[in-house]
C-alpha positions in Angstrom: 0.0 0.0 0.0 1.2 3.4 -0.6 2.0 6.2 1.7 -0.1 8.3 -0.5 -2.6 8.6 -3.2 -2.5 11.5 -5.5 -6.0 12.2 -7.2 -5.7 14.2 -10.7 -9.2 14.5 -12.3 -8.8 15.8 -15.8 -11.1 16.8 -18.8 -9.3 17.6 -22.0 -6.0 19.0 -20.9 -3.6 17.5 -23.1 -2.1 20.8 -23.9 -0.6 20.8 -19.7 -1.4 17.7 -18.1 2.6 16.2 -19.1 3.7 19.4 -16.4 1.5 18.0 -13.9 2.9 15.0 -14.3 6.3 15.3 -14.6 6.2 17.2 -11.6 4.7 14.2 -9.4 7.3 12.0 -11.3 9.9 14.3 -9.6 9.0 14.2 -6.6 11.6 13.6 -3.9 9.0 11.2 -1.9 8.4 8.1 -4.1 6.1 6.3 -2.2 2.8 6.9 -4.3 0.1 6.0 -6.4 -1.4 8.5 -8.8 -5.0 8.3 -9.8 -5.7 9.9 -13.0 -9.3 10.0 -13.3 -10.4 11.1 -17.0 -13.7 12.7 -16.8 -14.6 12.1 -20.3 -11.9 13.6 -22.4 -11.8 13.5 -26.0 -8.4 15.1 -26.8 -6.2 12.1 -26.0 -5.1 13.5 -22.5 -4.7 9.9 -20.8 -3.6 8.2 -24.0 -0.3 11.0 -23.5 0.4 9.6 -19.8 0.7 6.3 -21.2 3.6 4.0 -19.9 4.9 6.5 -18.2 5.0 4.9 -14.9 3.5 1.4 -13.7 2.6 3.6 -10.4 -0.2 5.4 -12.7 -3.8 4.3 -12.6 -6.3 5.3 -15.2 -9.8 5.1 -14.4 -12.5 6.8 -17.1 -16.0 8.1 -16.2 -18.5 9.6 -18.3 -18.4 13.4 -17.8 -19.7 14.5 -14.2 -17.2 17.2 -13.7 -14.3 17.7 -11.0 -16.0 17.1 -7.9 -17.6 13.6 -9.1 -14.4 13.1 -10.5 -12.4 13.5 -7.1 -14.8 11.7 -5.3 -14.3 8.7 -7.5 -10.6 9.0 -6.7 -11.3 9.3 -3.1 -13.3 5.8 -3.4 -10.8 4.3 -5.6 -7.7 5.6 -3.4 -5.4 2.9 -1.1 -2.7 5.7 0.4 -2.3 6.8 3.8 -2.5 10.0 3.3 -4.5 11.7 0.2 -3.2 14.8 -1.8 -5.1 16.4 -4.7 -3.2 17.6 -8.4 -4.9 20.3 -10.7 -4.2 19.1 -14.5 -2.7 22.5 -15.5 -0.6 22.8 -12.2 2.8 21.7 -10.3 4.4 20.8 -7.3 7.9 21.4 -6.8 10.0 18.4 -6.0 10.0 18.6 -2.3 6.4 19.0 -1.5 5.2 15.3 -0.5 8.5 14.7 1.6 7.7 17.9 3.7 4.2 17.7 3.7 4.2 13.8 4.6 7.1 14.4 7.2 4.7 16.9 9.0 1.2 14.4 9.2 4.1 11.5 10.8 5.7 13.6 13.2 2.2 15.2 14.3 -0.2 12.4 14.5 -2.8 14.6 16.0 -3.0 16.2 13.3 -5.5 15.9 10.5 -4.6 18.1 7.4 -1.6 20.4 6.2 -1.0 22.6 3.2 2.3 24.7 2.1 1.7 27.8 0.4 1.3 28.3 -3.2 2.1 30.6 -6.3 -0.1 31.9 -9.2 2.0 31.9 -12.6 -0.7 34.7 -14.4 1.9 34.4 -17.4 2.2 38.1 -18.0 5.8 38.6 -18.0 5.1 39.6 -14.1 6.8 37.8 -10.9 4.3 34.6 -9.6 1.7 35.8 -6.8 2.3 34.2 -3.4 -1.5 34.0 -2.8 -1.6 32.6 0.7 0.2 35.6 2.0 -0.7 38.3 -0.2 -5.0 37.4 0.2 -4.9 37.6 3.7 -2.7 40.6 3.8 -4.3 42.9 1.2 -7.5 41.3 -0.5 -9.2 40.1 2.8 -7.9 43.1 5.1 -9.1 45.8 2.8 -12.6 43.7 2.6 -12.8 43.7 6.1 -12.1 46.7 6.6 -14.4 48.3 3.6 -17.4 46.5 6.0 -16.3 48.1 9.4 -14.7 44.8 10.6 -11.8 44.4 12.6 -11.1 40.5 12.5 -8.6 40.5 10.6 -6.4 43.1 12.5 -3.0 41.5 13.7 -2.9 41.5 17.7 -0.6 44.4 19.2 3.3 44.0 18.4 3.0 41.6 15.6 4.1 42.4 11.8 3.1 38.6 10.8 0.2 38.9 8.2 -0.6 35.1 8.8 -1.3 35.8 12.4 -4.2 37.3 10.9 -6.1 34.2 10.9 -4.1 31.3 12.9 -3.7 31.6 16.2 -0.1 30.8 16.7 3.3 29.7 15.2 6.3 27.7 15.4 9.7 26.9 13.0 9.9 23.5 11.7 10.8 20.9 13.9 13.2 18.0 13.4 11.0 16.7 11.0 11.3 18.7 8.5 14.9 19.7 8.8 16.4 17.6 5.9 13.9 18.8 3.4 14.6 22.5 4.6 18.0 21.9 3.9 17.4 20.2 0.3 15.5 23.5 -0.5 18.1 25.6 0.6 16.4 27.2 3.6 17.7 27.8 6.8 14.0 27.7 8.7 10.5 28.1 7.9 7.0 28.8 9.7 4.3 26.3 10.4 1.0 28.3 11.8 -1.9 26.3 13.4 -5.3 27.4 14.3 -9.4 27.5 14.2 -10.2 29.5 10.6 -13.7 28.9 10.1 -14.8 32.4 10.9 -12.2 33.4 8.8 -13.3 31.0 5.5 -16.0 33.5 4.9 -13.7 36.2 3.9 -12.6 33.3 0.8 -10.3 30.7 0.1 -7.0 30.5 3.0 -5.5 27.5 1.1 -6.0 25.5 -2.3 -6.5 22.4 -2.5 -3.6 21.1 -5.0 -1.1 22.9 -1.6 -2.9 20.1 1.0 -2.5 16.5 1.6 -4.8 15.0 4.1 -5.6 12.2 5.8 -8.2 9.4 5.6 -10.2 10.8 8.8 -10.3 14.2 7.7 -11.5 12.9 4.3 -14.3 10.9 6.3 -15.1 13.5 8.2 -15.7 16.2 5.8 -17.5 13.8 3.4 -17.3 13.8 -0.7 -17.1 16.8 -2.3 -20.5 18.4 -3.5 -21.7 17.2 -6.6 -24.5 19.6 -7.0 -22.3 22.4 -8.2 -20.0 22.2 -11.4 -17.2 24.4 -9.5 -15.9 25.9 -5.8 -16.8 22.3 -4.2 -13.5 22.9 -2.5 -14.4 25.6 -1.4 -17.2 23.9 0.9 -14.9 21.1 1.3 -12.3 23.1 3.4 -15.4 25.0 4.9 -16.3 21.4 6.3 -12.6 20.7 7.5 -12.2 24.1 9.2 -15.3 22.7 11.2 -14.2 19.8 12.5 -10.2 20.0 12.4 -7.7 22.7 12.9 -5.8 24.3 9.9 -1.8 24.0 9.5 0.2 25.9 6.5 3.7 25.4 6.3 4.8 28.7 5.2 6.9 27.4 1.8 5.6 27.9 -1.5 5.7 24.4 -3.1 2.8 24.8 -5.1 2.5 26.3 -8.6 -0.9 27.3 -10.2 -0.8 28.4 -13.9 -3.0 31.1 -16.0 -1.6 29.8 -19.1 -0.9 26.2 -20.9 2.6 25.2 -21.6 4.3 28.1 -24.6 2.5 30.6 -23.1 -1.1 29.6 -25.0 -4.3 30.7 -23.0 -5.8 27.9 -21.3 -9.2 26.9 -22.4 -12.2 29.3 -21.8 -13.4 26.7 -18.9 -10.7 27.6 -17.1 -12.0 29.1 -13.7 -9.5 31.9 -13.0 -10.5 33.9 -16.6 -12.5 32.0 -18.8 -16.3 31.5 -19.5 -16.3 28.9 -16.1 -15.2 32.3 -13.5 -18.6 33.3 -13.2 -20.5 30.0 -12.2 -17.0 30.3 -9.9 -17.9 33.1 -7.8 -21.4 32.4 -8.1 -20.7 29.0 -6.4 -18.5 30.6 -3.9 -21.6 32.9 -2.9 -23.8 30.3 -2.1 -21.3 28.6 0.2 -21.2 31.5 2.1 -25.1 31.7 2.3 -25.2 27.8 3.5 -21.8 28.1 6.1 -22.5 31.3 7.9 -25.5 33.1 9.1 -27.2 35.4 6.7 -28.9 37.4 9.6 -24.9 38.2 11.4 -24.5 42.1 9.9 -20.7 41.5 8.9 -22.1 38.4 6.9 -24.7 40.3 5.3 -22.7 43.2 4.5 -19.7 41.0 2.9 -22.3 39.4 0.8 -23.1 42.7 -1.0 -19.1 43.3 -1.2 -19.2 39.5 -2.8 -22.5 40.3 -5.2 -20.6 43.3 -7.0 -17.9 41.1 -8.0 -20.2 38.5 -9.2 -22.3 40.9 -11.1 -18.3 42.0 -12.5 -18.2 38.4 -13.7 -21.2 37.8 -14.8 -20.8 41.0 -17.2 -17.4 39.8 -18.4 -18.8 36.4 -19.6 -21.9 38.0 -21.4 -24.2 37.0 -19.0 -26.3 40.5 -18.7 -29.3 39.4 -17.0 -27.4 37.6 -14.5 -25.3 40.5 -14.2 -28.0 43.0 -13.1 -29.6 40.8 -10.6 -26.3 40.6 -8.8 -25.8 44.2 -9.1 -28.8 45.1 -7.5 -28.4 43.5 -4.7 -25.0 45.1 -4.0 -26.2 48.6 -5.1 -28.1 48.5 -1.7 -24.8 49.2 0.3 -23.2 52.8 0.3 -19.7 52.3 -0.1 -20.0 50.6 -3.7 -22.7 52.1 -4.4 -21.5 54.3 -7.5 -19.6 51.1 -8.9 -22.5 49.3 -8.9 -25.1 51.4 -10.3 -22.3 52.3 -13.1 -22.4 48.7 -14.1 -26.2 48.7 -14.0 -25.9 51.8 -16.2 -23.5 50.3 -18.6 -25.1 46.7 -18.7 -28.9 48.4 -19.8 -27.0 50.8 -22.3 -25.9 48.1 -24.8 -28.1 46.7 -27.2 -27.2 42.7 -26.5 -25.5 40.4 -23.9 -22.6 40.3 -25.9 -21.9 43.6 -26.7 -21.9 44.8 -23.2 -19.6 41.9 -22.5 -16.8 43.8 -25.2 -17.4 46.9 -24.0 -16.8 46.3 -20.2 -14.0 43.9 -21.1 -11.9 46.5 -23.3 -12.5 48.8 -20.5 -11.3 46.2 -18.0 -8.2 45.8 -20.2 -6.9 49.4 -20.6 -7.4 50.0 -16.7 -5.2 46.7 -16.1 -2.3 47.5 -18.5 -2.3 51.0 -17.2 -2.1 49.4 -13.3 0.4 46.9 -14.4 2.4 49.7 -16.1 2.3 52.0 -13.6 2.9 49.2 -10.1 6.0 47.5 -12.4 4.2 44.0 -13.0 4.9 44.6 -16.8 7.5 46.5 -18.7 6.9 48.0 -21.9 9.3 46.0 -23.3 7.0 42.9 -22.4 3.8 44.5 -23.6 5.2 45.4 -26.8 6.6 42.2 -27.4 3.2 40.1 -26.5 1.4 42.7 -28.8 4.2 41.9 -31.6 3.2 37.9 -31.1 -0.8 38.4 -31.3 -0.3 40.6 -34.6 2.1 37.7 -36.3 0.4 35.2 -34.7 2.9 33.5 -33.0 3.9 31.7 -29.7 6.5 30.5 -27.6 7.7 27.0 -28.5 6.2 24.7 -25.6 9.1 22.9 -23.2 9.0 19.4 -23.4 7.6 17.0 -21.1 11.0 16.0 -19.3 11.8 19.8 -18.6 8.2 21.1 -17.5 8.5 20.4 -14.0 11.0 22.5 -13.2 9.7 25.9 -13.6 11.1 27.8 -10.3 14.7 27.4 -9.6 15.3 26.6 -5.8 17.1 30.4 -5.6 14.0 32.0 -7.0 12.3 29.5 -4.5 14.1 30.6 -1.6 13.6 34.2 -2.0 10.0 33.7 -2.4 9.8 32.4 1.0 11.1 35.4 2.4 8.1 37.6 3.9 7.4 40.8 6.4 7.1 39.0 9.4 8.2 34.9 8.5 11.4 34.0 10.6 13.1 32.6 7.1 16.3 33.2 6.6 17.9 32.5 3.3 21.3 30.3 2.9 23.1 31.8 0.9 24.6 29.8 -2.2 
């Protein structure tokens, strides 16, 4: 039996699946089995895995989307522990060996994640999401809704302490993978963050490996929505089991497939799937929290204008308007909202609104990206040079597309206002 089972649902992602793989190929910790659960494909994703490894298992469903599609890993899975791969995503080499190290040494201890990075593929540096939600995103929600939960307690510059209650280095446990990264110490927080879930997600899913109680404990996935199931599913592990993030980011999420190509217009984070995203994500904060708590119904305005922003960007107008009214009844965004409104019953069709808001959209992120540094000139003239020729970036191969973040470039992304890392240098 193996230590662990790695679940990777997948619907036609032949395009990135190979970096997903090769990545738990690499893996420092060998003792796996990989479940690759095809949810209907048609573009000869599994057929590319084949013979890669006798420790990959096929198993092919009729298409029910990613939660089913987990859930039938879960049921399917013989491991120890269970961890959770994204078809267009990475790990870096060390992740099961420190993640695995830290469920051993803790047996008290139900779930763990490390943190993870967001590859947008615009030229820019990766987002270390973990840190940089909790520290900007949620605070300035909270705060735009007259809360003070997320304040940090008096003396303490550590953003995590934001939402876990306390901290320690890593132990003994962990010190040899430490030292194979390069590092010198890292964080591991611990804490109670379901009042804190509502603010959104604290970790991702493909960053956590678990163990066969917690999985029992929190139940399958929900299969009555097509997207944001993990979001409920960590709501229903920050219920019954504390949370633990080991502050290392050994988890890569990617915008864009292998050569740079945009992924497909499913994808959650910009395509034509973002909306039924957020819209999912609302109505898991309607079932986990109380609607009649004023914070809760005030943040669920706060949510309803950016779901009425996604709903405009995928064309869906009517959709869009319902949304925005609800949020247009809170004074703060008030003048955002109504100018959406305004826009969205200007346009003749669905679909022209959509253009117009999304070229709008467009020049205000160049201009913010220009002007905060995330992209150079240089860059934007050169991407604008590709779209008018029509060409791309060769794609790496599949031996080479694990290995995306040298260890340096890992090790300084570890660094952080507040995280006791310090940085061997080479």
């Amino acid at each position: 039996m193996p230590e662990v089972s790695i679940i990777l649902p997948t619907y036609n992602r032949v395009d990135v699946i190979g970096r997903a793989v090769a990545s738990i190929l690499l893996q420092t910790h060998q003792d796996w089995e990989l479940l690759v659960i095809d949810d209907g494909s048609n573009d000869g994703t599994v057929e590319r895995l084949d013979g890669l490894d006798p420790r990959i298992r096929f198993i092919r469903q009729a298409n029910q989307g990613v939660a089913t599609a987990r859930n039938t890993g879960i049921a399917a899975a013989t491991g120890r522990f269970i961890a959770f791969m994204d078809s267009d995503d990475e790990w870096r080499p060390q992740f099961l060996a420190l993640t695995t190290a830290f469920l051993r040494a803790h047996p008290d201890e139900h779930w763990v994640a490390t943190e993870s990075l967001e590859d947008l593929g615009d030229g820019g540096p990766p987002i270390r999401h973990s840190c940089t939600d909790i520290a900007t995103t949620y605070v300035a929600f909270a705060r735009s809704i007259g809360s003070r939960a997320l304040d940090l307690p008096p003396g303490t510059r550590d953003d995590y302490l934001r939402v876990y209650q306390r901290c320690a280095p890593v132990g003994a446990w962990g010190r040899a993978v430490l030292d194979a990264i390069g590092l010198d110490c890292a964080m591991v927080y611990h804490g109670h963050t379901l009042q804190h879930m509502r603010w959104g997600y604290l970790n991702w899913l493909p960053a956590t490996l678990l163990t066969r109680e917690a999985l029992a404990t929190a139940g399958p996935f929900a299969t009555h929505v097509r997207s944001a199931s993990d979001y409920r599913y960590f709501i229903a592990l920050a219920r019954h089991f504390p949370a633990n993030l080991i502050a290392v980011p050994l988890a890569i999420k990617y915008e864009r497939a292998m050569g740079n190509q945009v992924l497909a217009q499913d994808h959650l984070a910009t395509g034509a799937g973002a909306y039924r995203f957020e819209r999912n994500k609302l109505a898991c904060l309607d079932e986990a929290f109380d609607p009649h708590d004023p914070e809760i119904a005030l943040l669920r305005r706060h949510n309803c204008l950016y779901v009425g922003h996604r709903a405009l960007v995928c064309g869906h107008r009517d959709e869009a308007v319902a949304h925005l009214r609800q949020a247009a009844c809170w004074r703060p965004i008030l003048w955002k909202a109504w100018g959406m409104l305004a826009l969205a019953r200007a346009m003749p069709t669905p679909a022209s609104t959509a253009a117009v808001y999304k070229g709008w959209l467009r020049v205000f992120d160049i201009g913010a990206r220009l002007a905060t540094g995330r992209l150079q000139p240089g860059v934007l003239l050169h991407k604008a040079w590709l779209r008018v020729t029509g060409r791309t970036a060769p794609p790496p191969s599949l031996t080479t597309a694990g290995l995306t973040l040298t260890d340096a470039a890992l090790a300084s992304l570890s660094m952080g206002d507040g995280h006791a890392e310090q940085i061997r240098s080479n």
